[in-house]
C-alpha positions in Angstrom: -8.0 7.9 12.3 -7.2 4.7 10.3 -4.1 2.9 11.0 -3.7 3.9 14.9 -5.8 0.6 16.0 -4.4 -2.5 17.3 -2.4 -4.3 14.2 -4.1 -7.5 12.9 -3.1 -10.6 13.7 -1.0 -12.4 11.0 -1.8 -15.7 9.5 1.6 -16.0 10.8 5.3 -15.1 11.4 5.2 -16.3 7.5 4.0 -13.7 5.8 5.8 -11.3 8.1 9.2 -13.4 6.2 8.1 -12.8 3.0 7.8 -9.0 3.7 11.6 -9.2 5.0 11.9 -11.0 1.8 10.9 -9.0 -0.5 12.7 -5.9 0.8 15.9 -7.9 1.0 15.2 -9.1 -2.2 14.6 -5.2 -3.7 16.7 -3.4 -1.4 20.0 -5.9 -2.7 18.9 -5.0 -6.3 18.3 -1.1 -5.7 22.1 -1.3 -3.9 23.7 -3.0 -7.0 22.4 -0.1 -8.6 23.4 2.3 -6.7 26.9 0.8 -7.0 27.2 1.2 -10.4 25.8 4.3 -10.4 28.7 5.8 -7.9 31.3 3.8 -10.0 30.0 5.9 -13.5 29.8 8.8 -11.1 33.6 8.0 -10.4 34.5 7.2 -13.7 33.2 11.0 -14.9 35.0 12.4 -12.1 38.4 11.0 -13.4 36.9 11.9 -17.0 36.9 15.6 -16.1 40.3 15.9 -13.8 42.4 14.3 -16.8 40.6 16.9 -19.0 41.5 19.9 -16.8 44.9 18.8 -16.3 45.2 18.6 -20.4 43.6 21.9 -20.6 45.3 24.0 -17.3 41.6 24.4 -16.1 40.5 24.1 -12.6 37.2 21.5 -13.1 35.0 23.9 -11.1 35.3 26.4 -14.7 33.4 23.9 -16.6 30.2 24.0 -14.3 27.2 26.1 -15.1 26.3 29.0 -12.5 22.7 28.5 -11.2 21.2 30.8 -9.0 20.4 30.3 -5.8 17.6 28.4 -4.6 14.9 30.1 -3.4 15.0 30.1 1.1 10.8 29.3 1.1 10.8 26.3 -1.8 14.2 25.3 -0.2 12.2 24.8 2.9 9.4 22.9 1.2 11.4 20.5 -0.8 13.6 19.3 2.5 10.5 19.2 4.9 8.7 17.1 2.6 11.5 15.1 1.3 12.1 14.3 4.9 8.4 13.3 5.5 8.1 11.2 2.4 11.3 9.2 3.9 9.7 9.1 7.2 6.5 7.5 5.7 8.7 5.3 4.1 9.9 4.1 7.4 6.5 3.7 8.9 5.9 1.3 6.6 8.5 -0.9 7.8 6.4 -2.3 10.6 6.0 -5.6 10.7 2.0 -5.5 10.9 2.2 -3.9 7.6 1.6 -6.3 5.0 -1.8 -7.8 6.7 -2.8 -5.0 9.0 -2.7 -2.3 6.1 -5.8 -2.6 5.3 -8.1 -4.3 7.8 -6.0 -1.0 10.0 -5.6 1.8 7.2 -7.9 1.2 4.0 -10.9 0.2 5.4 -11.6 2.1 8.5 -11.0 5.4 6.0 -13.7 4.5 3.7 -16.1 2.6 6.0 -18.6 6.3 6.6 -18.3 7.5 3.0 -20.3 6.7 -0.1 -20.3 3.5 -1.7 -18.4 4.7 -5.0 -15.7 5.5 -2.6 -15.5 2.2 -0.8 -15.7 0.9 -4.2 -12.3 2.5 -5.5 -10.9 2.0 -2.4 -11.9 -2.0 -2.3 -9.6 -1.9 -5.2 -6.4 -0.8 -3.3 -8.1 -3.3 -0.6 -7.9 -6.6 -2.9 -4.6 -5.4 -4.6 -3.0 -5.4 -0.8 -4.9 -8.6 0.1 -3.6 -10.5 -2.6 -0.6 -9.5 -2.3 0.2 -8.3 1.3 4.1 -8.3 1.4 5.0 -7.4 -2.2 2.7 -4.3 -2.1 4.0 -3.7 1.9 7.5 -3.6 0.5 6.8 -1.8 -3.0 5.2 1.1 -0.8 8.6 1.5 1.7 10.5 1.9 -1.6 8.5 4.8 -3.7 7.6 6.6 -0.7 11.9 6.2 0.5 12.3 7.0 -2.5 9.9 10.2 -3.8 11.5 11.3 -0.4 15.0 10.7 -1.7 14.6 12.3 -4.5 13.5 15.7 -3.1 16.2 16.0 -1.2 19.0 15.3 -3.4 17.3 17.6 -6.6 17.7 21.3 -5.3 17.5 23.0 -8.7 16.6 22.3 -11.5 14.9 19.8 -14.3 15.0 17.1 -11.5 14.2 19.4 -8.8 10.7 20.1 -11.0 9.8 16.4 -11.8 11.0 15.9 -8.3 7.4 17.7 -7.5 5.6 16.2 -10.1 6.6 12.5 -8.5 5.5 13.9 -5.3 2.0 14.9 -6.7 1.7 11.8 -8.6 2.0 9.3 -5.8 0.3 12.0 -3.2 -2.3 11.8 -5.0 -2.8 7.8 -5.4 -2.3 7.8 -1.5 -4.9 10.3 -1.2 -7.9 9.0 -3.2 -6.7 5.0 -2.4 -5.0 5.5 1.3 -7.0 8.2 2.6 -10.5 7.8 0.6 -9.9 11.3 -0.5 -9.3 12.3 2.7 -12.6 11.5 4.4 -14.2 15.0 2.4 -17.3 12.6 1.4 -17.9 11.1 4.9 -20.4 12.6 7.6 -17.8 14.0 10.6 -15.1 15.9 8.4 -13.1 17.8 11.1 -10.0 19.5 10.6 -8.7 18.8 14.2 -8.5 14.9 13.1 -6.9 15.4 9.6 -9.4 17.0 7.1 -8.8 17.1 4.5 -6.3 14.3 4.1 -2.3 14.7 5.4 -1.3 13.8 1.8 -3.0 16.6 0.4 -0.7 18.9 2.0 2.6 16.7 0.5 0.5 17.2 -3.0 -0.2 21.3 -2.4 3.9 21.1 -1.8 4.8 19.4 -4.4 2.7 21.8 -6.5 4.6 24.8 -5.4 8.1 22.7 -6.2 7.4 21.2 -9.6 6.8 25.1 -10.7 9.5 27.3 -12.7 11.9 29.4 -11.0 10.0 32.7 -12.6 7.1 32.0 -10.2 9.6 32.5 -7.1 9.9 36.1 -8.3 8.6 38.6 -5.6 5.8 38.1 -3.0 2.7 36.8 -5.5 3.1 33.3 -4.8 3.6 33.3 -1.0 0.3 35.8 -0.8 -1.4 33.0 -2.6 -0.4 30.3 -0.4 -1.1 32.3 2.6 -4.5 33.5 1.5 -5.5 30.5 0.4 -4.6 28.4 4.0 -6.6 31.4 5.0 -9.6 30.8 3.2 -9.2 26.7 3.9 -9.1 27.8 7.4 -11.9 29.7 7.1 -14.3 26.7 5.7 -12.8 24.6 8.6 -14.2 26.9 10.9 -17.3 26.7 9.8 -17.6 22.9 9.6 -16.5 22.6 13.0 -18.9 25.4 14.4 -21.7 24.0 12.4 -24.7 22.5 14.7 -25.9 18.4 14.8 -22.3 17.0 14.1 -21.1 16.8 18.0 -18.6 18.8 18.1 -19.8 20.7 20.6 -21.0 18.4 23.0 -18.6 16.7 25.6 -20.5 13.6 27.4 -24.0 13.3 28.0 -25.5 10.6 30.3 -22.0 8.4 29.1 -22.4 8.7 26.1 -19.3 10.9 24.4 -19.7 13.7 21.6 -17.4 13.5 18.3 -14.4 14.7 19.3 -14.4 13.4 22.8 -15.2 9.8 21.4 -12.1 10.3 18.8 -9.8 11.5 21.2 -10.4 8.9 23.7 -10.3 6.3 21.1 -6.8 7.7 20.1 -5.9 7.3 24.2 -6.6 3.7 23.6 -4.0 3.4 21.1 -0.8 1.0 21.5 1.7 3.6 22.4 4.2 4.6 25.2 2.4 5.8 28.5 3.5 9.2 29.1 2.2 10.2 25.8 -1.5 7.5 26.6 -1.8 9.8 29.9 -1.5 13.0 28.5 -4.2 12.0 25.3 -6.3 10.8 27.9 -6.3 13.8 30.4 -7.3 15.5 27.4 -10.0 13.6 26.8 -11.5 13.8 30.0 -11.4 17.7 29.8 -13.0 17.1 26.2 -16.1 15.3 28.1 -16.4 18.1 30.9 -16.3 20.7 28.7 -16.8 19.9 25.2 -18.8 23.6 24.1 -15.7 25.3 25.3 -12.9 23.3 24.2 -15.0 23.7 20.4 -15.7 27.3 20.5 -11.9 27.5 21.3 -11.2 26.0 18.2 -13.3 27.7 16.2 -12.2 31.0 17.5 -8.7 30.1 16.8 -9.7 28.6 13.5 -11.2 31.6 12.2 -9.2 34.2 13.6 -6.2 32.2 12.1 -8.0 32.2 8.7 -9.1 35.5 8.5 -4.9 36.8 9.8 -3.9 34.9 6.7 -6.1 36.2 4.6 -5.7 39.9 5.3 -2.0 39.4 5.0 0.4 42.0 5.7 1.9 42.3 9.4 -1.1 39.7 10.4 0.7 36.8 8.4 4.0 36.3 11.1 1.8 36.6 14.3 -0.8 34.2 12.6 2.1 31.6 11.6 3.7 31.8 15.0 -0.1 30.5 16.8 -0.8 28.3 14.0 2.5 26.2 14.8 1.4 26.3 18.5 -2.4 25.1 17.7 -1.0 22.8 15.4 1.4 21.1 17.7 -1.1 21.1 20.4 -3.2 19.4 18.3 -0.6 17.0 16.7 0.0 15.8 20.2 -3.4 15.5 22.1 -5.7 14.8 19.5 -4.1 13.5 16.2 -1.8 11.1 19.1 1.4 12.2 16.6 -0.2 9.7 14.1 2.4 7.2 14.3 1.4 4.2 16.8 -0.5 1.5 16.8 1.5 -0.9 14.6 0.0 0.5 11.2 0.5 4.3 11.7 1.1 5.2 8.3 2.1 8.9 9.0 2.2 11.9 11.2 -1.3 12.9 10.3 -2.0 16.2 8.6 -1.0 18.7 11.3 3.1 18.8 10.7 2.4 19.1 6.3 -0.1 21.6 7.2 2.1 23.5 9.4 5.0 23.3 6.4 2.5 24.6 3.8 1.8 27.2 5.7 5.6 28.2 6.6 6.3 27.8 3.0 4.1 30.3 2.0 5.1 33.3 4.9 9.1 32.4 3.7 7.5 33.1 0.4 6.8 36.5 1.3 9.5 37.5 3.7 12.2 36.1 1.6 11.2 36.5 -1.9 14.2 37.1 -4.7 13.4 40.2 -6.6 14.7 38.7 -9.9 16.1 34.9 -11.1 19.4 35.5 -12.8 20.0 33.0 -15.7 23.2 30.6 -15.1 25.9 31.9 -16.2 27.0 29.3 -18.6 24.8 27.1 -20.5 25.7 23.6 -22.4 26.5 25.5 -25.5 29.0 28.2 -24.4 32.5 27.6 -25.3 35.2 27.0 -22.5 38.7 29.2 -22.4 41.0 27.4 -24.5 38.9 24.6 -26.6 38.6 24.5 -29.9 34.8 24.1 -30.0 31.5 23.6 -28.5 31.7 21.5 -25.3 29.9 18.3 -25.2 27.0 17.7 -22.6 29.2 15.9 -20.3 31.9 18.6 -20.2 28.9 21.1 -19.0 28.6 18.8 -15.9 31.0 20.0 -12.7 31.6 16.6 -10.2 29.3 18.1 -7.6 26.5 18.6 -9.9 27.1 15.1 -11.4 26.9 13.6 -7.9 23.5 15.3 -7.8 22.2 14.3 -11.4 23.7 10.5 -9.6 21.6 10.9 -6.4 18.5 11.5 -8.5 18.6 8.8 -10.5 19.5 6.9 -8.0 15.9 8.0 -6.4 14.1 7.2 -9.6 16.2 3.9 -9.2 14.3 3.3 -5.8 11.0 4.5 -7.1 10.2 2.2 -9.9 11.7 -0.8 -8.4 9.0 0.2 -6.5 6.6 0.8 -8.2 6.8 -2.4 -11.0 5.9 -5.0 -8.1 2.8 -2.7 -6.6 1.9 -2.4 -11.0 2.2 -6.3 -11.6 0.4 -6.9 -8.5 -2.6 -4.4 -9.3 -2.8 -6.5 -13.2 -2.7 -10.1 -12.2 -5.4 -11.7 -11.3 -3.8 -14.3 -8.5 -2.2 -13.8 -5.1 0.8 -14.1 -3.1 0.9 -17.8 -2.7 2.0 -17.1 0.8 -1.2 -16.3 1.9 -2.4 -19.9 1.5 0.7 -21.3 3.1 0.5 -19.1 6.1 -3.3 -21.2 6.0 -2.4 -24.8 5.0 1.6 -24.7 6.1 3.5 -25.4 2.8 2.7 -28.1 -0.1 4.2 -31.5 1.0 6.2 -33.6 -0.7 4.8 -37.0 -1.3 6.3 -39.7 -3.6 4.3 -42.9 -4.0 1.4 -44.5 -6.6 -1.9 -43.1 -6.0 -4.4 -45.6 -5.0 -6.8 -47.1 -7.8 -10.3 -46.3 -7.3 -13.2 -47.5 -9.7 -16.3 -44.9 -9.7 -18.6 -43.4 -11.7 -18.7 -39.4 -12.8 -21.3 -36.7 -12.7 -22.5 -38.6 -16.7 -22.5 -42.3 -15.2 -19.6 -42.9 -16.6 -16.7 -45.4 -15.0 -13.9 -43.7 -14.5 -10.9 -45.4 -13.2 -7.3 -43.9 -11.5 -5.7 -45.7 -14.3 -8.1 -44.3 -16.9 -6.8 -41.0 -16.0 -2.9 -41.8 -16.8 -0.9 -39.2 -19.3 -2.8 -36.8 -17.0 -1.7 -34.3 -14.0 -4.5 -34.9 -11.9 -6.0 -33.3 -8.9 -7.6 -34.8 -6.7 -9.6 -33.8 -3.3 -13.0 -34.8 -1.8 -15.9 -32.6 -1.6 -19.3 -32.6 -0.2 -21.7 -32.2 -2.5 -24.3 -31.0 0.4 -21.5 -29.3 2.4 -22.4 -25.4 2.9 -18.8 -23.9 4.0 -15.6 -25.0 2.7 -16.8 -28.0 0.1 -18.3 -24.3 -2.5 -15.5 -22.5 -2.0 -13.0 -25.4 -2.5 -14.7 -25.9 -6.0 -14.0 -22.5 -6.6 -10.4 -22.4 -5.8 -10.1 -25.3 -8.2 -11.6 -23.6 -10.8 -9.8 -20.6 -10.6 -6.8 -22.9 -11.2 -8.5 -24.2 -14.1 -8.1 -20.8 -15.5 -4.8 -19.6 -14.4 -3.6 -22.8 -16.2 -4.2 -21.4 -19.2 -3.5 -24.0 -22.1 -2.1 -26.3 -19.7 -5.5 -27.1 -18.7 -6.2 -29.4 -21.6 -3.3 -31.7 -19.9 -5.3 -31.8 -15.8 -7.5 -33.1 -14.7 -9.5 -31.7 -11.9 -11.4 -35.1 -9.7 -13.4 -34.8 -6.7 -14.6 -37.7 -4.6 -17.8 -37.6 -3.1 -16.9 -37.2 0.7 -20.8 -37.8 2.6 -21.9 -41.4 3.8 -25.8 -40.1 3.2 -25.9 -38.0 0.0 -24.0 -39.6 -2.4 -26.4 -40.0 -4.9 -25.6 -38.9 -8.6 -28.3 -35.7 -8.6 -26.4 -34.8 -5.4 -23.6 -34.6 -7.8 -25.2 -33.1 -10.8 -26.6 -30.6 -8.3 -23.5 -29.4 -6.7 -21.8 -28.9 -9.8 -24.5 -27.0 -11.3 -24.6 -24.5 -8.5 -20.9 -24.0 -8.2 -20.9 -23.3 -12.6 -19.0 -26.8 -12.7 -21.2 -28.5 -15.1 -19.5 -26.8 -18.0 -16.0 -27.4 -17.3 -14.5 -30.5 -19.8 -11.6 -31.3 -17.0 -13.9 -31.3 -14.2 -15.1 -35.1 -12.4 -17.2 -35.7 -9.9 -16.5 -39.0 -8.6 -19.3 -41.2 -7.1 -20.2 -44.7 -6.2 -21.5 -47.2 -3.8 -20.7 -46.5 0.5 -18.5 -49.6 0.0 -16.5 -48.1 -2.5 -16.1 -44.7 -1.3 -15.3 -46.2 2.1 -12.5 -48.1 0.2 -11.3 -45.3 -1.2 -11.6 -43.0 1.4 -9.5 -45.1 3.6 -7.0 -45.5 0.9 -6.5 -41.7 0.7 -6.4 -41.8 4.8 -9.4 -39.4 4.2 -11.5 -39.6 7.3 -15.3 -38.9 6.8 -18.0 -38.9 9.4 -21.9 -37.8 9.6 -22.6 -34.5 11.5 -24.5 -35.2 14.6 -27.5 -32.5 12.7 -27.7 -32.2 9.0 -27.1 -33.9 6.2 -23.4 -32.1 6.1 -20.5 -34.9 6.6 -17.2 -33.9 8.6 -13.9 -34.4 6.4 -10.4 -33.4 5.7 -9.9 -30.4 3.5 -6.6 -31.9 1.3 -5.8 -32.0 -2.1 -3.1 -34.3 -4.0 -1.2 -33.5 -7.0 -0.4 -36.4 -9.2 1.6 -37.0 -12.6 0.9 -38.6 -15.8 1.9 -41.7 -14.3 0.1 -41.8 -11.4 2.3 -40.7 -8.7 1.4 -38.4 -6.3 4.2 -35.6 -6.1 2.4 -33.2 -3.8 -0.2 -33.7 -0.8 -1.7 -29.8 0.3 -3.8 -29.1 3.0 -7.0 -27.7 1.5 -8.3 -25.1 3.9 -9.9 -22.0 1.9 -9.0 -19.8 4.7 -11.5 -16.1 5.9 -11.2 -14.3 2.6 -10.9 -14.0 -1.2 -7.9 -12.8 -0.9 -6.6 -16.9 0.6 -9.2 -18.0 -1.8 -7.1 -16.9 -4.8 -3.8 -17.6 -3.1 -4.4 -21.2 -2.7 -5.4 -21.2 -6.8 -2.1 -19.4 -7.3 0.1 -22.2 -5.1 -2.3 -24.8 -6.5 -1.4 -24.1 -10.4 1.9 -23.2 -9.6 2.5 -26.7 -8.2 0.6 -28.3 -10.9 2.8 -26.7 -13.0 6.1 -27.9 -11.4 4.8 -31.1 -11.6 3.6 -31.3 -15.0 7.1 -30.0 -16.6 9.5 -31.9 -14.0 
């Protein structure tokens, strides 16, 4: 169950700060909105008391009569709203923004097919790159898809309420939940088949549709049935032979669901609730056939109540809640812990599909009356059509506020996750939580006279009218010397046309190979030798010693190997040959530091260039 592990460790408290950051940074826009948005709310609400006063007309007579809301989508829209804001909380945990997904993404996709891990490697680099923008965007759609259910009862807003719900369900469910796990070997539904989102998208199905489909009991049959039949297929997986369901432990060695469960009992959570997972999956390891042929009795007979329909449907409901629950607790672990718990698993939406559909049935309106007045109707006492804002009563204005007040919350949102999923660099961050931030450093670079990867002598002063960068590089290193190449040419790249004005210079940093082919050799295999703004620096032991010790750049043999031992550090200097910025060069465990150092390194070079 991806997310309930232990929470990664951070680079640092830094990123953690950024998170915090970001939300404060959102959360004070999305409030100066909402401000505004209750002062036009306000302003209306004077708007239409000075025209009933004018008119002798009680404000409540310029409102249009909808018809009640319907008890069973009623139910759906608050139970869902209310889950979508809970998720939205979840994602407040601090582990979030690194933990995501090394926790969440990863572990979902890691038994299914490649093509999956593929789209969800996507999602994985988008996060990595940008772990507390995308942390933050994802507390603000999911607050505020949630938001928006609640606050939209009827209506246009109500319907694209559901659609919003479907839209980002469904994103969650392919990206979050690698479509639920339905490709992987092991799909069970008593740890989440066939994704907890899928549920929030079946719901927000049944809200997005037109008041006409509420009429009588076809819709809630449908529902019903169909839990019935997904019940059914359930069933089957779980009864079906050579997946391990039904064995408990043999010889120490667990079945499937008594090695889930007591991997859940492992989980970071309060004891009470560790204890009671855990006596559960000891019973599991006794008596693994029976506790599965339990379930698959229940899931079957469940199924089959649901589809007959009729008098089965309440008694079927009321043992579905308590086999959900008891399965919620003991076996899905409520979802929720660990540090990256991203909801309460599938069990609870489930449960409220399910509910949804018997309230369908037992409470279904005969007929939908249309409103009483519409938009176009004339009031007592005017001398014409009403305009669009006279149609509006304060109460339903407050609502038609509140939901775009949830929209609001939604995109701002949603443009961070979008501009992060485009760009091609990373939260500089990242590479800060590495290296520690770029120093400051006033002061004239040292001179140096050596020659470049063409034998030609290339001075510090020859490079004046230049922003240079300069770090040292083994050209037989194996580990960080490659992938520091790489960073700086990324940079290259994200300079764009500023390029033409830097230049990139690397000193040779190896006592041993120093040689010109070493040079010529390294650049060719990093794709170097193409690159017009690209040096290699080399020259006599004497010289590089000189300039090595000008630089303070220590550099030392390895006791085996021709590899040397050096500083990672790169200096930014300006057109007249000061260095403005020293950086600790460390390209860090990923790709995802890799382009975050590239980001901080252009955007410095940047800074300095146009200060």
């Amino acid at each position: 169950m991806p997310g309930m592990g232990s929470s990664t460790a951070a680079h640092g408290s830094l990123i953690e700060s950024a998170f915090h950051s970001a939300l404060v940074r959102q959360g004070a826009f999305i409030f100066l909105l909402l401000v505004l948005l209750f002062v036009a709310w306000n302003a209306y609400c004077s708007y239409q008391y000075r025209q009933s006063r004018l008119r002798g007309l009680p404000i409540d007579s310029r409102s249009s009569a909808l018809p009640a809301e319907p008890r069973a989508r009623r139910f759906l829209r608050i139970a869902f709203g209310m889950l979508w804001v809970i998720d939205g909380l979840l994602q407040l945990q601090p582990a979030m923004p690194l933990g995501f997904p090394s926790n969440v993404l990863q572990p979902s996709a890691a038994t299914s097919p490649g093509w999956v891990q593929s789209v969800v490697g996507v999602a994985v680099g988008t996060w990595s790159r940008h772990p507390a923008e995308a942390a933050a965007a994802a507390v603000w759609i999911q607050l505020g898809v949630g938001v928006l259910l609640l606050v939209a009862p009827r209506g246009r807003w109500s319907q694209w309420a559901g659609i919003v719900s479907v839209g980002w369900g469904l994103v969650v469910w392919v990206v979050g939940e690698a479509f639920g796990g339905i490709f992987a070997p092991g799909l069970t539904f008593l740890f989440g088949a066939p994704g907890a989102v899928l549920f929030y998208v079946v719901a927000g199905v049944l809200v997005a549709l037109p008041d006409r489909a509420w009429v009588g009991r076809r819709l809630g049959e449908i529902v019903t049935g169909s839990m019935g039949l997904f019940l059914l297929v359930m069933a089957v997986l779980q009864a079906w032979p050579g997946r391990g369901f039904w064995q408990g432990s043999v010889n120490g060695q667990d079945g499937t669901l008594a090695g889930m469960v007591r991997d859940m009992s492992s989980t970071p959570q309060p004891h009470a609730l560790s204890s009671m997972v855990s006596w559960f999956a000891t019973l599991v390891e006794g008596h693994g056939g029976l506790v599965n042929g339990v379930a698959v009795v229940l899931l079957a007979g469940l199924g089959v109540a649901l589809l007959a329909g009729g008098r089965f449907v309440r008694p079927a409901v009321f043992v579905l809640a308590a086999f959900a629950l008891f399965d919620w607790i003991f076996i899905e672990d409520l979802g929720v812990w660990g540090g990256t718990g991203t909801d309460p698993n599938s069990m609870l939406p489930m449960l409220f599909v399910v509910i949804g559909g018997y309230l369908a049935l037992a409470t279904a309106p005969a007929t939908i009356e249309a409103g009483v007045a519409s938009t176009t109707t004339q009031v007592a006492g005017s001398d014409g059509p009403r305009e669009w804002w006279n149609a509006l009563s304060p109460r339903r204005a407050a609502r038609w506020a509140g939901a775009i007040g949830a929209v609001v919350i939604v995109v701002v949102g949603t443009a961070p996750m979008v501009e992060a999923s485009v760009g091609t660099g990373a939260d500089t961050s990242l590479s800060e939580a590495v290296n520690g931030p770029p120093g400051v450093a006033v002061g004239r670079a040292p001179n140096f006279d050596l020659i470049d990867q063409r034998g030609s002598e290339v001075s510090m002063t020859d490079l004046r009218g230049y922003t240079v960068v300069l770090t040292f590089l083994d050209p037989v290193c194996t580990t960080d010397c490659p992938l520091i190449a790489q960073e700086m040419r990324a940079t290259n790249t994200m300079l764009g046309s500023d390029a033409k004005k830097v230049r990139f210079v690397a000193i040779v940093a190896n006592p041993i190979y120093n040689s010109i082919a070493a040079v010529r050799a390294f650049n060719r295999q990093e794709g170097l030798s193409a690159q017009p703004n690209w040096l290699y620096l080399t020259g006599s032991l004497a010289n590089l010693r000189s300039v090595w010790n000008a630089y303070g750049e220590e550099v030392e043999a390895a006791p085996a190997g021709g590899m040397a031992v050096h500083a990672d550090i790169a200096y930014v200097i300006d057109a007249h040959g000061i260095t403005r910025r020293a950086m600790m060069a460390d390209p860090g465990d990923g790709q995802a530091d890799h382009q975050s150092f590239s980001s901080l390194l252009a955007q410095e070079i940047t800074q300095v260039m146009h200060s």
